[in-house]
C-alpha positions in Angstrom: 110.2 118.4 80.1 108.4 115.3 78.4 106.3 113.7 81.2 104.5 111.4 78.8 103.9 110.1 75.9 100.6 108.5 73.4 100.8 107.5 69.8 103.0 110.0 68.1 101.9 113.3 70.9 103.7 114.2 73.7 102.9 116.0 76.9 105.2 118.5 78.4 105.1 119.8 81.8 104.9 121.0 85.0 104.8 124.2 85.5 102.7 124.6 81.8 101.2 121.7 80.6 101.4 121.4 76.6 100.7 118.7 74.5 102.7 118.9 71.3 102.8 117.2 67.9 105.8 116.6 66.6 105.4 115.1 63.6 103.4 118.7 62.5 105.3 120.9 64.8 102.2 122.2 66.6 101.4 122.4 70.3 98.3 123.4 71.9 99.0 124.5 76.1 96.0 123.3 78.3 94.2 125.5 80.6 95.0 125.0 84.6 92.6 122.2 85.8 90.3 123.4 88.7 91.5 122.7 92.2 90.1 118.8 93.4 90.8 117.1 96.8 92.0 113.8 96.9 88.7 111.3 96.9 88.7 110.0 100.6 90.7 112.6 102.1 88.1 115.2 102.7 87.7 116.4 106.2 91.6 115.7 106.7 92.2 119.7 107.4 95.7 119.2 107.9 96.3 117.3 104.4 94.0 120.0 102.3 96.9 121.7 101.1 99.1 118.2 99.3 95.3 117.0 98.4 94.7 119.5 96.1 98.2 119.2 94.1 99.3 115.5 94.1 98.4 114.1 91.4 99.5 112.8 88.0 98.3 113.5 84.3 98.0 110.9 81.7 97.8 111.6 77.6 95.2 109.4 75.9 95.7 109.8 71.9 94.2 107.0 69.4 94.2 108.1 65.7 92.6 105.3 64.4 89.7 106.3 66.3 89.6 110.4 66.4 92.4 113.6 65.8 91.0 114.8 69.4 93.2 114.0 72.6 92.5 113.4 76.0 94.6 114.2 79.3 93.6 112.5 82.2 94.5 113.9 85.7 94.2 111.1 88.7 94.9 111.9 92.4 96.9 109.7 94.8 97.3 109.6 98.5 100.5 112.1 99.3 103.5 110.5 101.2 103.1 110.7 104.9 105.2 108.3 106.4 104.2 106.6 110.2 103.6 108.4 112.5 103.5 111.7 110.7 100.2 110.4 108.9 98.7 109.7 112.4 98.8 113.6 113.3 97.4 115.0 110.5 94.8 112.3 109.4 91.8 111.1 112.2 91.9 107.2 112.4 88.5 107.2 110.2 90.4 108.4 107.1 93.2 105.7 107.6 90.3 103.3 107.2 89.4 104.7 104.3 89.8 102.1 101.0 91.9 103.1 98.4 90.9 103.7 95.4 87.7 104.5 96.3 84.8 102.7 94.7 83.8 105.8 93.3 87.1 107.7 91.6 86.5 110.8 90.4 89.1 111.9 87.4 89.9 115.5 86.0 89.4 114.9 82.2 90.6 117.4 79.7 89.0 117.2 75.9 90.9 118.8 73.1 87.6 118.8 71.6 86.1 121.2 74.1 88.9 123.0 75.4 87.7 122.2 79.0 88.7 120.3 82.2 85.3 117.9 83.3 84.6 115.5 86.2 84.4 112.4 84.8 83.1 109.2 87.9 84.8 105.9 86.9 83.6 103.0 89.1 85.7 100.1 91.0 84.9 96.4 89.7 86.3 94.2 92.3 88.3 94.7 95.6 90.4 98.0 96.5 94.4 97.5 96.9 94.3 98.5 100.4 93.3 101.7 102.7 94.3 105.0 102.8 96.3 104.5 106.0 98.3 101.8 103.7 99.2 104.3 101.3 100.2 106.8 103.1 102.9 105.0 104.0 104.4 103.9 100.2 106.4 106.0 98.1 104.0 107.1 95.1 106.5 108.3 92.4 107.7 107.5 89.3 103.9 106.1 88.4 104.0 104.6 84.9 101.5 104.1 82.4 100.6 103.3 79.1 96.8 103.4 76.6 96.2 100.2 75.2 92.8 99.4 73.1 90.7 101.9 74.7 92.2 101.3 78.4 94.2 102.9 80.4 96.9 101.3 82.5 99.1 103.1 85.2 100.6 102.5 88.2 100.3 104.1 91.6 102.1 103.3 95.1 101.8 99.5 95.0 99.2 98.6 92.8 97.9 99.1 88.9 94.7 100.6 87.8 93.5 99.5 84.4 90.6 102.3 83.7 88.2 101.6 80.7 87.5 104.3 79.0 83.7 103.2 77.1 81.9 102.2 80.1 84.0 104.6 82.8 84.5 101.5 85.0 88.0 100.6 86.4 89.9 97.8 87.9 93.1 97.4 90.9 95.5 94.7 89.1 97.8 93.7 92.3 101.4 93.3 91.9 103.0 90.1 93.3 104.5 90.0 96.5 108.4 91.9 96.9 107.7 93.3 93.1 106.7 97.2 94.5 110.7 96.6 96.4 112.2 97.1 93.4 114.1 99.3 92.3 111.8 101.9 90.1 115.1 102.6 87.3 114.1 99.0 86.1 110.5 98.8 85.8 108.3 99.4 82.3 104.5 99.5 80.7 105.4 97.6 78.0 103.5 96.8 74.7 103.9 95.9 71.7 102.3 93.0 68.9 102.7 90.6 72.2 100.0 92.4 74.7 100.4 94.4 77.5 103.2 94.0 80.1 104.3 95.3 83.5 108.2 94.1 83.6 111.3 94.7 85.5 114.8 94.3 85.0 117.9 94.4 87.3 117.9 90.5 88.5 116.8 89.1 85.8 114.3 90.3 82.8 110.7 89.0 84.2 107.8 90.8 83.1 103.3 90.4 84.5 101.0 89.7 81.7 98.1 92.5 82.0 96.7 91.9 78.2 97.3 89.4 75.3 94.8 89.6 72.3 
């Protein structure tokens, strides 16, 4: 199954993740990334098992700038819906912010054929706390690479992580735009910039980047 996509590679998963070329037919299958909890969840016994398996991976490919790939693995907060999240998480974690001002990500390098912890640091405010996310549904996450950033989405919110300085940033989504549907939403890009756009009532589209 194709979970994503980057300039011409593709990455295929779950249960085996490969990246594969298809324009030269190769394929190269990644090693299992080491077992991570979720950044603000330690000490949440009863969540230990979901923190060290939800997460999502992202394919970072730019040929005008190497042959070598990178796949980036980023944890979210699992879905725990009220009041389920209030018996298995103290009052302490809820409080936590999310993402954490220091986010660690699982980094694998086709160049050295290893996963590495890679810190990327918040600039500005969080998108909410721990207890907030919890309670929003954190699937169908897109994202796309654009000029040496990365831009996904997670529960409510966008993260646009730049890759040169390791430093990252929460782009909030207006108000009633995480209620729809998820069939009609996009990364686009394209000669025009970066957009995050939705379809269903009416093409209308958030400007993220424009050069």
């Amino acid at each position: 199954m194709i979970t994503r996509h980057c300039n011409g590679l593709l990455l295929l998963g779950y249960e085996e993740t490969r990246v594969l070329n298809p324009a030269t037919r190769q394929w190269a299958c990644l090693p299992s990334p080491p077992p991570m909890c979720t950044p603000g969840l330690e000490g949440a016994d009863e969540l230990i098992a979901s923190c060290t398996t939800e997460h999502d991976m992202y394919l970072v490919f730019d040929p005008t700038v190497s042959s070598d790939y990178e796949v980036f693995l980023i944890k979210y907060v699992p879905l725990h819906p009220y009041p389920d999240c209030f018996q298995l998480a103290e009052s302490e974690v809820h409080a936590r912010e999310w993402p954490p001002s220091t986010f660690v990500f699982l980094v694998f390098s086709s160049r050295t054929k290893q996963w590495e912890e890679k810190l990327f640091i918040r600039e500005g405010e969080a998108a909410g706390t721990i207890g907030h996310m919890f309670n929003v549904w954190p699937c169908y996450r897109y994202a796309a690479y654009w000029r040496g950033a990365l831009y996904l989405h997670q529960h409510d919110f966008l993260m646009r992580a730049t890759l040169a300085d390791s430093k990252y940033q929460v782009i909030k989504l207006p108000t009633g735009l995480h209620d729809i549907e998820y069939d009609y939403r996009a990364l686009l890009y394209g000669y025009a910039g970066l957009r995050y756009g939705y379809d269903g009532y009416g093409l209308q589209a958030l400007d993220l980047a424009t050069w």
